[in-house]
N, C-alpha and C positions, 0 to 999 in steps of 0.2 A: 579869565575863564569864568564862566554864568553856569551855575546849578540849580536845577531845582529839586523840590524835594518836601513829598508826598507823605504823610500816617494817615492810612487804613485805621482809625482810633479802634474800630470793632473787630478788626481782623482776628479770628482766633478766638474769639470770645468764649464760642459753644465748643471750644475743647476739654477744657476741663471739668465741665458738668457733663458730659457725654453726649454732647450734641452733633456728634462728628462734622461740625461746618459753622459756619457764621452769616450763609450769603441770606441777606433778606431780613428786612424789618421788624419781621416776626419771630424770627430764629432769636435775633439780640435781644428783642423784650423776654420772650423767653430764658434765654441764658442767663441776664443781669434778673428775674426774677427767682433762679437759682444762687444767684451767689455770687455768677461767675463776675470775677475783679479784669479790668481791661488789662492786656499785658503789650499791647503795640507799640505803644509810646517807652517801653521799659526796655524793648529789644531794639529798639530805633536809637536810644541814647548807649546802650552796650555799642551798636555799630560807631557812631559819631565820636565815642568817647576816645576810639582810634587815631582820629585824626588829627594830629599836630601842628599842620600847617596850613592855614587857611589866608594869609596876608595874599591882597591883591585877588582876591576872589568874590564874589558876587555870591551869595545865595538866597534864591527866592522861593517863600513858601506859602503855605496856606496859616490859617489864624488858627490858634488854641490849641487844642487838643488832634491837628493836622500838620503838626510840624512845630508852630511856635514855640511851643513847650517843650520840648527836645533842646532846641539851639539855643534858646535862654535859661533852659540851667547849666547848659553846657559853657555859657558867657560865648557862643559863636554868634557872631555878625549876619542878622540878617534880614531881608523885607520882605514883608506879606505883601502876596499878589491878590488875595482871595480869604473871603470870610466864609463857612459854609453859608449863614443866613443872616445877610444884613440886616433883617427885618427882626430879628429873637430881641430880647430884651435883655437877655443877658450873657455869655457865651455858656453857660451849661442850657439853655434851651436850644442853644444854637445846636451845640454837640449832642442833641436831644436828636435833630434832624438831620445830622449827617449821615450822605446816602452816597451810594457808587456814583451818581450824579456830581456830586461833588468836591469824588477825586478826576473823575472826567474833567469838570470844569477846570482845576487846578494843574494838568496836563496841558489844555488848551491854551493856559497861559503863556505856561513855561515855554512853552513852542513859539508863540509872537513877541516872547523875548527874545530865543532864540539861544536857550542856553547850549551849551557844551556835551552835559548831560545830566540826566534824571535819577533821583534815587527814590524809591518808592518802600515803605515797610507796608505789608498785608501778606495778603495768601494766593491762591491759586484764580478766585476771583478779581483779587484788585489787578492782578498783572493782567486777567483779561480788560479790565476796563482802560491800562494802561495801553492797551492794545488797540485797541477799538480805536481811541483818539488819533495816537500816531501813526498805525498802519492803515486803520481803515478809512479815517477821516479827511487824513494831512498828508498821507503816503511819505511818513517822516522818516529818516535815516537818525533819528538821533539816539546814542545807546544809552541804556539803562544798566543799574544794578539795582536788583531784589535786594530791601532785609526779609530774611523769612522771619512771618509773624502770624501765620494762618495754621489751619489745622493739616490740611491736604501737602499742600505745596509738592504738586508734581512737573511744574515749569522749572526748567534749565535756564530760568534766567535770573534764579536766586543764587546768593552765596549759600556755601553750606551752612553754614551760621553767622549771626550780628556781628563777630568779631573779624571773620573772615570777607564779609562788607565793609567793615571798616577798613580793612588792610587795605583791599581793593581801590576805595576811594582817597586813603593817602598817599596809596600810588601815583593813582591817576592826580593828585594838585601838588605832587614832587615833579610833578615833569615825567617819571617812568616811563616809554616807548610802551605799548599796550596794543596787542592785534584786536581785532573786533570780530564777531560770529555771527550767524543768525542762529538762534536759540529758540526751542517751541514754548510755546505757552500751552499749557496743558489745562484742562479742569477734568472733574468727577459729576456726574450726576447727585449730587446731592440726595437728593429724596429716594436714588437708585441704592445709595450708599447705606443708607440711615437701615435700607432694605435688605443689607447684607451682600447687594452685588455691585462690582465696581465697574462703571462706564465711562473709561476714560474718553477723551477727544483731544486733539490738538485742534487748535483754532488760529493760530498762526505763528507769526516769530517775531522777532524783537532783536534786535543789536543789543550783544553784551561783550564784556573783554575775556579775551579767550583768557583762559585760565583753571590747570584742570585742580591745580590745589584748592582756589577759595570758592569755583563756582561750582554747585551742583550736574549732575548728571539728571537725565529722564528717569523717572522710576523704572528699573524691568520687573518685569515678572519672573517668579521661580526660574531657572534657567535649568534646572535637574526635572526633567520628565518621568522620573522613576518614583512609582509613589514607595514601594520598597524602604525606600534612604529614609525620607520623612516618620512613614509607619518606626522603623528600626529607632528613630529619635524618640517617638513617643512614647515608645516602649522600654527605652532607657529612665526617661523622667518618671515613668508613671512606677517603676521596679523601684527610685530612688526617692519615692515621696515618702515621708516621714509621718507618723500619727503625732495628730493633734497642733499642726504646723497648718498654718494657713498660704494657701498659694492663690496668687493673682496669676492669671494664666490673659498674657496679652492678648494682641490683635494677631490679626494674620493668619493662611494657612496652613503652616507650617503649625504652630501654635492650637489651632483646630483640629489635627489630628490628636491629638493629648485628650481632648474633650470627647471624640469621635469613641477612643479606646476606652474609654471609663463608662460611654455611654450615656451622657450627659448632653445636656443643651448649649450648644454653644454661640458669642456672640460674635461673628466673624470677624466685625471692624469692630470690637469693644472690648471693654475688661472684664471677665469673671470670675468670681474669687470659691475657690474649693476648700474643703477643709475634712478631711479623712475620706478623700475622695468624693464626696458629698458637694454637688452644688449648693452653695448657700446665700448668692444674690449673682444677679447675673445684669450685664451691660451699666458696668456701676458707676458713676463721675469719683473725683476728687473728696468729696466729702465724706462719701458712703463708704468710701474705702478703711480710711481712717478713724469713722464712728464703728465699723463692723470687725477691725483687726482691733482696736483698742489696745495696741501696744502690745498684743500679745506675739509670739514668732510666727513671722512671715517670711516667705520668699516670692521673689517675682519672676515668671517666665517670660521669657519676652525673646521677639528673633530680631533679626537684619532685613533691612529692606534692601529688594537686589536691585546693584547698581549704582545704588547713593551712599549706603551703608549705615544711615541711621537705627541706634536701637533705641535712642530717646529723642523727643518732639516731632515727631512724624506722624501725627493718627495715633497718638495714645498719650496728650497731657494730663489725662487723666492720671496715668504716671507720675502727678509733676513734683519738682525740686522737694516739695515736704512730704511728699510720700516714700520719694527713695530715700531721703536723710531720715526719717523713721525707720522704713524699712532695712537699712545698711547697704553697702557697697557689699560686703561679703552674703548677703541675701538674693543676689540678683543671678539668673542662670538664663545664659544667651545660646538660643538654638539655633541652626543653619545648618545648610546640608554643604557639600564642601564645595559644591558647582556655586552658590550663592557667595560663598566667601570670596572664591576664583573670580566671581563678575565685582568683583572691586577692583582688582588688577594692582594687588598690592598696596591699597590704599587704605589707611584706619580706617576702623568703623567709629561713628561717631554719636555722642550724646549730645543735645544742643536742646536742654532742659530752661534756657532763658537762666540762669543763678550762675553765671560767669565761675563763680567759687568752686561751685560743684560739678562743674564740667571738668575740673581740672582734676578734683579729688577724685573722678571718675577714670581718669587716663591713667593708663596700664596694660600690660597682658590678661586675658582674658580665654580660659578653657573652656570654649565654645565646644557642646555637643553636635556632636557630628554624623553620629549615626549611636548603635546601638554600641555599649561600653566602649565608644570611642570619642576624643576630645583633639580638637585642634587650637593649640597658642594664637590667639590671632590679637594685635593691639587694636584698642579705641581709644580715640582722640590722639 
């Protein structure tokens, strides 16, 4: 069996400074002259780290910071097909100029090898680029599995999380019998986003292994047409906020009504932090969070995404692993209306914060508000 196998090294990047996205060479100088640390390569070795059995297998990848560096701390066996710039002088100039072109190219390879199948870490971009080669280029049948490592990630051709791509791919080089699907690739207007309105598109599909545990679902939207249920949530949180307690009020519309009632500014796709009802920074990254709470009591609002069930790494890392471990597991209040819960279909809802640690200290029962002085048990993770 022949793998190949792809990091997106910027995927994700402009998540945690509030960039809502990574697509484009301007967004990642931007992000990385905020702060933001790459986390691809970290979600990409959670995935790998899965895998136990790799004798008698092939895997090809790109150089450095595209995969090399994943399999070689992992001590896994493998050959570079592709350098992003054979011309750089040294490989951090190289990873200076790695561009969607040159996970394109690293696709293109893998395909005149002729592998088995593809593993790609990025986001909702990279899978279109994955796209673009196999379907639109080569009209290739060969399947993929997503690590989600991007901000967006509304293509069904990701695992729910790194570790649930791992399982996936130890299956698949155990021999496991594995059906195959066509799955959308989805993206968001970016620049529509950044603007507060979301423009999804599907742009076409991709072979992945059916699977409804480790693979993601499409994002839906709210499935409850009543704004009633939502209003009735806001109205619960806002009756149960506390003086002088600091609240992050997530993304989302569900999340927007809370803001709507106080009469406040709200950042649709972003985080804003209240504090006796009072806006006191609005659409904030990872840092600003943590300089502006300064350890003092917080809690986070935050809802469900319908259909996938993410309440963390979805369009809000700004959340990420050291703000919830400041802010506490017992600080966190998960909103949904009960129709968004139903479009899981009994499935956990999930945190997939990249800190493997902290996903887990996060699984549990969870009294999701559900309307006005009402709560629903629901688990995550």
């Amino acid at each position: 069996m022949k793998i190949g196998f792809v990091v997106n090294p910027f995927a994700g990047i402009g998540g945690a400074v509030a960039l809502k996205g990574s697509d484009g060479a301007a967004i990642v100088t931007q992000a990385l002259s905020l702060g933001a640390i790459p986390q691809a390569e970290n979600r990409a070795k959670i995935a790998w780290s899965q895998v136990f059995s790799i004798n008698g297998f092939t895997i090809y990848t790109a150089a450095g910071t595209m995969g090399e560096n994943v399999l070689r701390a992992l001590n896994i066996p493998f050959e570079v097909l592709y350098t992003a710039d054979e011309q750089a002088e040294d490989e951090q100039a190289a990873n200076e100029k790695t561009t969607a072109e040159d996970t394109k190219n690293a696709i293109r390879l893998f395909a005149r090898q002729q592998v088995d199948f593809i593993v790609f870490a990025g986001g909702d971009g990279t899978a279109r680029d994955v796209l673009d080669v196999l379907s639109g280029e080569l009209n290739s049948p060969t399947p993929v599995i997503g690590i989600p490592a991007g901000v967006k990630i509304h293509s069904a051709v990701y695992a729910v999380t790194p570790v649930h791509a791992g399982e996936l791919i130890n299956l698949l080089l155990i021999g496991e019998p594995m059906s195959l699907h066509e799955a959308q690739v989805m993206d968001l207007d970016e620049d529509a986003f950044r603007d507060g309105r979301v423009k999804a598109q599907c742009y076409g599909y991709l072979s992945v292994p059916v699977d409804d545990t480790r693979m993601q679902l499409i994002k839906q939207g709210g499935l409850n047409h009543h704004d009633i249920a939502i209003q009735d949530i806001a109205t619960d949180i806002i009756e149960t906020m506390e003086p002088d307690i600091f609240y992050l009020i997530g993304s989302g519309s569900t999340t927007a009504e809370i803001m709507n009632q106080l009469l406040l500014e709200n950042t649709l796709l972003g985080i804003d932090i209240v504090y006796n009802q009072q806006l006191i920074a609005s659409d904030v990254d990872e840092r600003t969070i943590i300089q502006t709470i300064n350890q003092q009591p917080t809690k986070m609002v935050v809802t469900v995404i319908g259909g996938q069930g993410h309440v963390f790494g979805r369009g809000n890392q700004q959340l990420s692993a050291k703000v919830i471990r400041l802010i506490g597991q017992e600080n966190i209040i998960i909103i949904a209306t009960n129709e968004k819960l139903r479009s899981l279909n009994k499935r956990p809802m999930i945190a997939d914060t990249g800190d493997t640690d902290l996903d887990k200290q996060l699984t549990g029962l969870y009294s999701v508000v559900t309307g006005y002085q009402q709560k629903t048990l629901y688990k995550l993770n």
